[in-house]
C-alpha positions, 0 to 999 in steps of 0.5 A: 454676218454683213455681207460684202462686196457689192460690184458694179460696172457702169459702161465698162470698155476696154481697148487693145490697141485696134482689138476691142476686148470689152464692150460697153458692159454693165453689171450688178453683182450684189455683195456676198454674191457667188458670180461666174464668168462664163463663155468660150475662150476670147470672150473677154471675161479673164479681162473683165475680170482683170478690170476688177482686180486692178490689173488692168484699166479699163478704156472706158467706163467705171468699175466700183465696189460697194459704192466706191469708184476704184478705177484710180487704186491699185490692187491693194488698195481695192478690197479685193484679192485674186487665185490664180490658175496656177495657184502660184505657192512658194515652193519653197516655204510651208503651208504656214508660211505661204499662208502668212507671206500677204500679211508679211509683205503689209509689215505684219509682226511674224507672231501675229501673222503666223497666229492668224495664217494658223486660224486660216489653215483650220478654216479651210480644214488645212491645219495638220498640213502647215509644215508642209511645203507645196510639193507634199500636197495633192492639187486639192490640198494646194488650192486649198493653201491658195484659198487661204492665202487669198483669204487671209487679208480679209477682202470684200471680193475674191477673184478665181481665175479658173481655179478648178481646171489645173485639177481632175475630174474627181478632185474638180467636183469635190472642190467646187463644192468646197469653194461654195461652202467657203464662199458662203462661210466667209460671206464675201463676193466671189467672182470666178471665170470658168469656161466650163458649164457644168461648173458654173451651174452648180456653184454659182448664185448668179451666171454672167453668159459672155460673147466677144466682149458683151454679156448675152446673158446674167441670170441665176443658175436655173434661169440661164439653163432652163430660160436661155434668153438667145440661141447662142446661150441655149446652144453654149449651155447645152441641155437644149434642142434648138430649133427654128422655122417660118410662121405659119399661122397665129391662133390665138397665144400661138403660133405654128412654125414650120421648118425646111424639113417640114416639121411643125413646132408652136411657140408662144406669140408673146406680146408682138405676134408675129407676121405670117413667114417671119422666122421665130426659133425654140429650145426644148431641153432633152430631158422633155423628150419622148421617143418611138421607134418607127417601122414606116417613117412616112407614117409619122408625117401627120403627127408632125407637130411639135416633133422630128423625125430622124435616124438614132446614130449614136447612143450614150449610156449616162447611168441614170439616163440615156443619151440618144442622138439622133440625125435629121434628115438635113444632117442636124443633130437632136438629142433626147436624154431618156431616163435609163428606166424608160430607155431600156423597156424599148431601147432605140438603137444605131440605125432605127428610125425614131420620132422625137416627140414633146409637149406645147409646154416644154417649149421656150422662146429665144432670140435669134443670135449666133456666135463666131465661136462654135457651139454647134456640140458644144455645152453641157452633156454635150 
């Protein structure tokens, strides 16, 4: 199948009025992509979105889709077609029907259009349901009716706005499955907004990191979560410790911090080795975590290096896992995710005092760059 729908954005701003909405951003997302947006909300990834759609202009820049400029076309006119969060079905006609209502407005014959609106029932597993009218449906049941009717002209790019978050927590799972299924069935772009990690992570082939208007990141899925490039990403997607301190000295490929508490850390020196007191900061994931508990905390102070000392004040059973958090001596907050099997051999509860323990290998550099918004507890497993 030839795949569709290659986007990009050359330098892309958008104004309202005195409100800078978009940045100066650029982006590839190569055809039959799955991509999502993904940021807090007032980042500007909705609007970014809107830009592609035609729905709104951008400012400054150029929007394009498989080579062409469509900055000058309408909608209609773009190859794209958009699902709303509302889904936005007419209450009042069937599946059949709302399927084939575009191909009605383009002066489709009424036999051809409810011919193809049938082929697109059975393609997204909705054909028994075609006369049904919406209000007879499950949430599922009714994204699937929106998919189909986006669907059905055949575009080279389908643009979701949140379209898993009108559904719980059950039907959210199992749909987002369903649109990656669909996504590489049809083999069309998708690009799809979400504010939601987890949701991203798992569909996506390529995840679009955004922060007041600029991207902070575009990776694949692993790569944003196991290779945040910034402390804002590591903190926004979660799974991470983030954690920074003074160099110390530079042996070698490493360098050793040390941070106000007085824990040690290496890093990497990376090509530019650092000077002595600069600031460099770290992620760790949580599930790269040991722990121990300890029955004479200031014992722990030499075995400081690439390991925090706090107090456990909460803990999370996660089924497979543990989630573990833990209190510096600053009031931060450190988490370890600790395998149930490991976890329960010597669980470690409210109140004890733990050392936190990880290897030189886990440890990933970031840049240092913040957020207005608050990601301190936010994020995946947050």
């Amino acid at each position: 199948m030839t795949q569709v729908g290659g986007i990009e954005l050359a330098n892309v701003t958008k104004r309202f009025g005195n409100t800078l909405a978009i940045d100066r951003v650029s982006m590839i997302v190569p055809p039959g992509t799955y991509c999502c947006l993904l940021g807090p909300s007032g980042c500007g990834k909705t609007t970014l979105l809107r830009m592609i759609a035609g729905h709104e202009a951008p400012t400054e820049g150029d929007v394009r889709i498989d080579g062409q400029s469509v900055v000058d076309l309408p909608p209609a006119k773009r190859g794209t077609a958009m699902m709303f969060q509302s889904y936005a079905l007419f209450p009042h006609l069937t599946c059949l029907d709302n399927v084939a209502f575009n191909l009605k407005v383009r002066g489709v014959d009424k036999a051809q259009r409810r011919k193809q609106a049938h082929e697109m029932l059975e393609r997204v597993r909705m054909g028994s349901f075609s006369e049904r009218v919406p209000a007879e449906l499950s949430g599922g049941q009714q994204q699937r009716i929106a998919l189909a009717r986006s669907l059905i002209t055949n575009p080279k790019v389908l643009l979701l706005d949140e379209p898993l978050s009108a559904l719980d927590e059950f039907l959210r799972l199992q749909m987002r499955g369903n649109l990656r299924q669909m996504q590489k069935e049809f083999g069309i772009t998708f690009v799809h907004v979400t504010h939601t990690q987890m949701e991203a992570i798992a569909v996506a082939d390529l995840v679009v990191v955004m922060d007041h208007g600029k991207i902070d990141q575009a990776d694949s899925a692993r790569g944003v979560y196991d290779k945040p490039r910034t402390t804002y990403v590591a903190r926004f997607i979660g799974g991470q410790n983030v954690l920074g301190g003074k160099v110390v000295r530079v042996d070698g490929g490493t360098v050793l911090l040390e941070d106000a508490r007085g824990h040690r850390f290496t890093v990497p020196a990376g090509d530019a080795a650092p000077g002595t007191g600069e600031m460099r900061y770290l992620s760790i994931r949580r599930d790269r975590i040991e722990l121990e508990k300890l029955t004479d905390p200031a014992a722990a102070r030499g075995d400081a290096v690439n390991s925090v000392v706090g107090k456990v004040w909460m803990t999370e059973y996660q089924g497979s896992w543990v989630k573990v958090s833990i209190t510096l001596s600053d009031g931060e907050e450190f988490v370890a995710n600790i395998d149930d099997g490991t976890y329960f051999t010597n669980p470690a509860r409210e109140g004890d005092t733990v050392i936190a323990r990880w290897s030189a290998a886990a440890v990933h550099s970031l840049t240092h760059r913040e957020s207005g918004f608050d990601t301190s507890r936010g994020g995946m497993n947050a």
